[in-house]
C-alpha positions as CSV (number, residue, x, y, z in Angstrom):
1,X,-101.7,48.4,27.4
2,X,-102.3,45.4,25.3
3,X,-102.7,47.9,22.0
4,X,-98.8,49.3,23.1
5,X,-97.2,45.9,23.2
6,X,-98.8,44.5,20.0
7,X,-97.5,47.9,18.4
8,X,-94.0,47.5,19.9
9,X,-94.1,43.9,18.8
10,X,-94.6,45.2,15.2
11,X,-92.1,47.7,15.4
12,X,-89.9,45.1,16.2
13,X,-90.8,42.5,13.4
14,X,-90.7,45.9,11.1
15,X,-87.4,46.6,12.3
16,X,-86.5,43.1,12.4
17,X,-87.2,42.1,8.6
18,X,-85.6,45.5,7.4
19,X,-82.1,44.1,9.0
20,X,-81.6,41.4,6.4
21,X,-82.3,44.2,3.5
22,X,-79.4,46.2,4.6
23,X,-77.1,43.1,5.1
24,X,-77.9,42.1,1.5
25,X,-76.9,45.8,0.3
26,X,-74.1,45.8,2.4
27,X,-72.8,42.2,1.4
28,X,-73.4,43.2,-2.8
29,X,-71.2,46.2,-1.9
30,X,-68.5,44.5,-0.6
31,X,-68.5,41.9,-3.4
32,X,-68.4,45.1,-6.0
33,X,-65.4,46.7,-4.2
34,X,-63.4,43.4,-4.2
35,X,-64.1,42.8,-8.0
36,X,-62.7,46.1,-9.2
37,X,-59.9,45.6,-6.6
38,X,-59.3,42.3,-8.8
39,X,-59.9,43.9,-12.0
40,X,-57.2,46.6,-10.7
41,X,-55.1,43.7,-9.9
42,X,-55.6,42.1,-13.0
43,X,-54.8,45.5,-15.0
44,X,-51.3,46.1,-13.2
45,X,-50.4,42.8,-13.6
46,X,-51.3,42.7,-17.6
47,X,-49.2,45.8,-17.8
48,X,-45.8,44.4,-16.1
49,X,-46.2,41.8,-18.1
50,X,-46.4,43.8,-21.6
51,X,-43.6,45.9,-19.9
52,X,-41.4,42.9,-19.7
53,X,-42.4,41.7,-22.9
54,X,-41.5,44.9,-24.2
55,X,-38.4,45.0,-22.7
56,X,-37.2,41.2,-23.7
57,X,-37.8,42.1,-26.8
58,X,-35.7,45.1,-27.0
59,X,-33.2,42.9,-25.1
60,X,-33.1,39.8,-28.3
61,X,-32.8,43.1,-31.0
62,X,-30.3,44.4,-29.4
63,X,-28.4,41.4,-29.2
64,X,-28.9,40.8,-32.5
65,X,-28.4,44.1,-33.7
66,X,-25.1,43.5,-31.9
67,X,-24.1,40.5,-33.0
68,X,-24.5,40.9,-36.7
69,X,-22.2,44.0,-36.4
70,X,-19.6,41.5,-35.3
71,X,-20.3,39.1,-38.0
72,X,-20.0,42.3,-40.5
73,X,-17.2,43.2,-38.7
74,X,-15.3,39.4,-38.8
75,X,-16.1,39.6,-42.3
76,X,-14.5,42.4,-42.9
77,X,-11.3,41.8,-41.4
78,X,-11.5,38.1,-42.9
79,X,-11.8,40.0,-46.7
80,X,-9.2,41.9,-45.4
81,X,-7.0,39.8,-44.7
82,X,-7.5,37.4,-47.4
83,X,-6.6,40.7,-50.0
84,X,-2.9,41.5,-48.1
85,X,-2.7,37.7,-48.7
86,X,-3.1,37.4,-52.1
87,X,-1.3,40.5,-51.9
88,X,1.6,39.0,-50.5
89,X,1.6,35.8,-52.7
90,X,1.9,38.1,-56.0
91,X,4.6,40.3,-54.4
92,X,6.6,37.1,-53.8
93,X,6.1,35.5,-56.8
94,X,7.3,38.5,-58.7
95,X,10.6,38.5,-56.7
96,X,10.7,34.9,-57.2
97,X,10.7,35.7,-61.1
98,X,13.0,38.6,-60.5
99,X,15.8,36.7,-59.3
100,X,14.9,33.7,-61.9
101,X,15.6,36.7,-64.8
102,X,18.8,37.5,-63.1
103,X,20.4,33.9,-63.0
104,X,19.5,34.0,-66.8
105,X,21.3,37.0,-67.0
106,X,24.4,35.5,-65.6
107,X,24.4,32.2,-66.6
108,X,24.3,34.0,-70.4
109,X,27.3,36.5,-69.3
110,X,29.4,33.4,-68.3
111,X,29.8,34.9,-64.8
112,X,32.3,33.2,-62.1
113,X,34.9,32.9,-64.4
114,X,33.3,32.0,-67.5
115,X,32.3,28.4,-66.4
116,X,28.2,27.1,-66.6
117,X,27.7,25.4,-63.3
118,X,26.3,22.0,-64.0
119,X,23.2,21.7,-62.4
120,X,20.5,18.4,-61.8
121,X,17.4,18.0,-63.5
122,X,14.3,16.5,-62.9
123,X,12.2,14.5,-65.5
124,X,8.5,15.7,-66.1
125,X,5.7,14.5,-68.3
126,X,5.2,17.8,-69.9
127,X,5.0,18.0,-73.7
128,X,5.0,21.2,-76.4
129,X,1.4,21.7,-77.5
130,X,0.2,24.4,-79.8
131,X,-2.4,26.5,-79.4
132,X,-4.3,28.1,-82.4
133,X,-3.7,32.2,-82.6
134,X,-6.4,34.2,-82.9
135,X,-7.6,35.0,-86.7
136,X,-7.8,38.5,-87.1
137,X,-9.4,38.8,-90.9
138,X,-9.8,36.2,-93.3
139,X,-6.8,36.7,-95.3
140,X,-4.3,36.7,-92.7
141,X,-2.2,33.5,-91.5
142,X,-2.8,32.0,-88.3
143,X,-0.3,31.8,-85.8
144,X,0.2,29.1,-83.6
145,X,1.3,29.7,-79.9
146,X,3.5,27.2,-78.0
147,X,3.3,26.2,-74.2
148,X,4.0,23.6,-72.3
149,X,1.1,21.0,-70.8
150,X,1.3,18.0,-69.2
151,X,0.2,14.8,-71.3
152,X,-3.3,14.0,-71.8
153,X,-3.0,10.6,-70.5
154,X,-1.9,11.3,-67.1
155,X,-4.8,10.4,-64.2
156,X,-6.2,13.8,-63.8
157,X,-7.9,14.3,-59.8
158,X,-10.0,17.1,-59.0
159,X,-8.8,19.5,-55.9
160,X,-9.9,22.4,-54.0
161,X,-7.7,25.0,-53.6
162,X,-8.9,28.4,-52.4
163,X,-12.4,27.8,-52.9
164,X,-11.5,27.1,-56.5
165,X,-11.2,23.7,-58.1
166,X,-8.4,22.8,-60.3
167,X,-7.4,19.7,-62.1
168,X,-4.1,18.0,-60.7
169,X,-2.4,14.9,-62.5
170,X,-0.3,11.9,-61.1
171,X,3.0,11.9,-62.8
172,X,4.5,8.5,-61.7
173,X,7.4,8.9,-64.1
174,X,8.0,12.3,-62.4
175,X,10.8,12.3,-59.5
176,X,9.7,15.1,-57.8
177,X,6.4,17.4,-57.8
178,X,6.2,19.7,-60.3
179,X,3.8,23.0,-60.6
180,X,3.4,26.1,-63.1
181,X,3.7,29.5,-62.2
182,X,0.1,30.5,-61.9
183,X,0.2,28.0,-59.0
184,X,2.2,30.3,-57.1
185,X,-0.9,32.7,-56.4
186,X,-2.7,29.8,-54.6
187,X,0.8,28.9,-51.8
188,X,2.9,29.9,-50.0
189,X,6.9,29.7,-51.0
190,X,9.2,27.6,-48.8
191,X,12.4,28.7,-48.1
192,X,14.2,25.8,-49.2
193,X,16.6,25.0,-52.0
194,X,14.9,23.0,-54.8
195,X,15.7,19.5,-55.1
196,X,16.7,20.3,-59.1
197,X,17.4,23.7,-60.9
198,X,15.3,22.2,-63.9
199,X,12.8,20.6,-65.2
200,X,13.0,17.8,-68.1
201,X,9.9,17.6,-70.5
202,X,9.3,14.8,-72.8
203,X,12.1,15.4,-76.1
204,X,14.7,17.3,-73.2
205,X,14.1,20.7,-73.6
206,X,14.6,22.2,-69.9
207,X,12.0,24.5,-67.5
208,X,14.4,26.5,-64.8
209,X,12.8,25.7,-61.6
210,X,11.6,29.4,-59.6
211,X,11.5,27.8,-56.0
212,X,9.4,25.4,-53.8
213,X,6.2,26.2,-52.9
214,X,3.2,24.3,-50.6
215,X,-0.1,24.0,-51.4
216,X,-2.7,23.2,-49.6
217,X,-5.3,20.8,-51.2
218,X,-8.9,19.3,-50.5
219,X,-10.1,16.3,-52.1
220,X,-13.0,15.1,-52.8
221,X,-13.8,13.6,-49.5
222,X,-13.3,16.7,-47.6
223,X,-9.3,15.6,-46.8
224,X,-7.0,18.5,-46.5
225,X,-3.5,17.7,-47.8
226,X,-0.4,19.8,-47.9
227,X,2.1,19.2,-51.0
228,X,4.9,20.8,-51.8
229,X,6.1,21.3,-55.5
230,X,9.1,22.9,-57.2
231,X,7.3,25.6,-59.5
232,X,9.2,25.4,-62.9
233,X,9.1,28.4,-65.5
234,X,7.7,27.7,-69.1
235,X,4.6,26.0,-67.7
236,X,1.6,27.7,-66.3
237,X,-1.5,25.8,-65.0
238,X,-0.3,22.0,-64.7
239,X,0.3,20.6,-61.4
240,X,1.8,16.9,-61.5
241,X,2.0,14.8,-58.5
242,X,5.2,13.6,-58.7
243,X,7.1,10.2,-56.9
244,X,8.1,11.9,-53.6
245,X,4.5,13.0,-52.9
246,X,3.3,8.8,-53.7
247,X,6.6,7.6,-51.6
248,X,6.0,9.7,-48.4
249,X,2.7,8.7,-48.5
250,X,2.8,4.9,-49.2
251,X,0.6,5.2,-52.3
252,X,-0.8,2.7,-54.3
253,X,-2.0,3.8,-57.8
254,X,-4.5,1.4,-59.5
255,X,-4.8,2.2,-62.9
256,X,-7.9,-0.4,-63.3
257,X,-9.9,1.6,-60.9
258,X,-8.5,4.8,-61.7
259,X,-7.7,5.3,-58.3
260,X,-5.0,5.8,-55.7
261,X,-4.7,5.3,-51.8
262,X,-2.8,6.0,-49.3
């Protein structure tokens, strides 16, 4: 009897220190399963992620696919639209011109009754130059070409106009504000009648006056003026800044500085 007990007492120390053996196994199991379930986890959530990267980046090319078709497409109409203008400008200028030629053409016909209407004009610093022709061999004569230019001692300013800068001169001898007829291309005309029919340059010889036109100029410090000027035929490129621009404005010209404000 004492042999069965110390036996069963073994068997149950046996089966006693096998129990914590299992629970070991059981416990590194469970701590396997749950790290794959993270590593699961993990793998999902790395995948959304590059999803949603994917797809916000899809989102910004699009968008910007998008929006430089509309800045292709602004441009285009801006181009557009700046080519009927310029468009426009030359189709009035020519009419302007048009009807110039036909007051010629009357005034030389002695229309109305034979009599020359009498009509104002305005007084201009604009000279005769002449320009050298161009020599075609040695031998032959060289032709000089005249036009009409404003005088080299007028202050000369620097404007923007279209992108473009041009030189434009302060006539304070001038009554009102003269420009040439390549001017026209770069305004807009006014329907207005001009203050004078002609212009009066330096020795009286007399530039018919095509119509008013304004102009919009930038100066050098980014200001944006508008000017209007009675475009006069005979001269071409000159712009001069007459009294009537200097009067509205309250200008002061000081020739020491060469400068004027207003």
């Amino acid at each position: 009897m004492a042999m069965q007990a110390v036996n069963a007492d073994d068997e149950c120390v046996v089966t006693d220190a096998e129990l914590p053996t299992r629970d070991a196994g059981s416990s590194s199991g469970g701590d396997d399963a749950r790290s794959g379930v993270e590593r699961v986890s993990d793998d999902i959530e790395q995948t959304r992620l590059a999803r949603r990267k994917a797809a916000k980046t899809l989102r910004v090319k699009a968008l910007l696919v998008k929006r430089r078709r509309a800045e292709r497409g602004t441009d285009e109409v801006w181009h557009l639209a700046e080519v009927a203008m310029k468009e426009a400008r030359r189709r009035v200028a020519a009419e302007a011109v048009a009807e110039l030629d036909a007051k010629r053409q009357n005034r030389r016909h002695g229309e109305d009754g034979g009599g020359v209407r009498q009509a104002g004009a305005a007084r201009v610093s604009l000279v005769k130059h002449q320009r050298g022709g161009d020599q075609v061999s040695r031998g032959a004569e060289r032709t000089d070409v005249e036009y009409m230019g404003a005088d080299d001692s007028l202050p000369t300013a620097s404007m923007e106009v279209n992108g473009v800068q041009r030189r434009v001169k302060l006539d304070s001898c001038a009554r009102y504000t003269i420009a040439g007829t390549d001017w026209m291309a770069h305004g807009d005309k006014v329907h207005v009648t001009a203050p004078v029919d002609y212009g009066e340059g330096i020795g009286g010889f007399l530039l018919d006056v095509v119509g008013v036109w304004r102009f919009k100029l930038r100066t050098v410090f980014n200001e944006c003026i508008e000017v209007e000027a009675s475009v006069v035929s005979g001269c071409s490129d000159e712009f001069l800044l007459g009294v009537d621009f200097m009067r509205a404005r309250g200008d002061i010209m000081n020739f020491n500085r060469n400068e004027m404000r207003y």
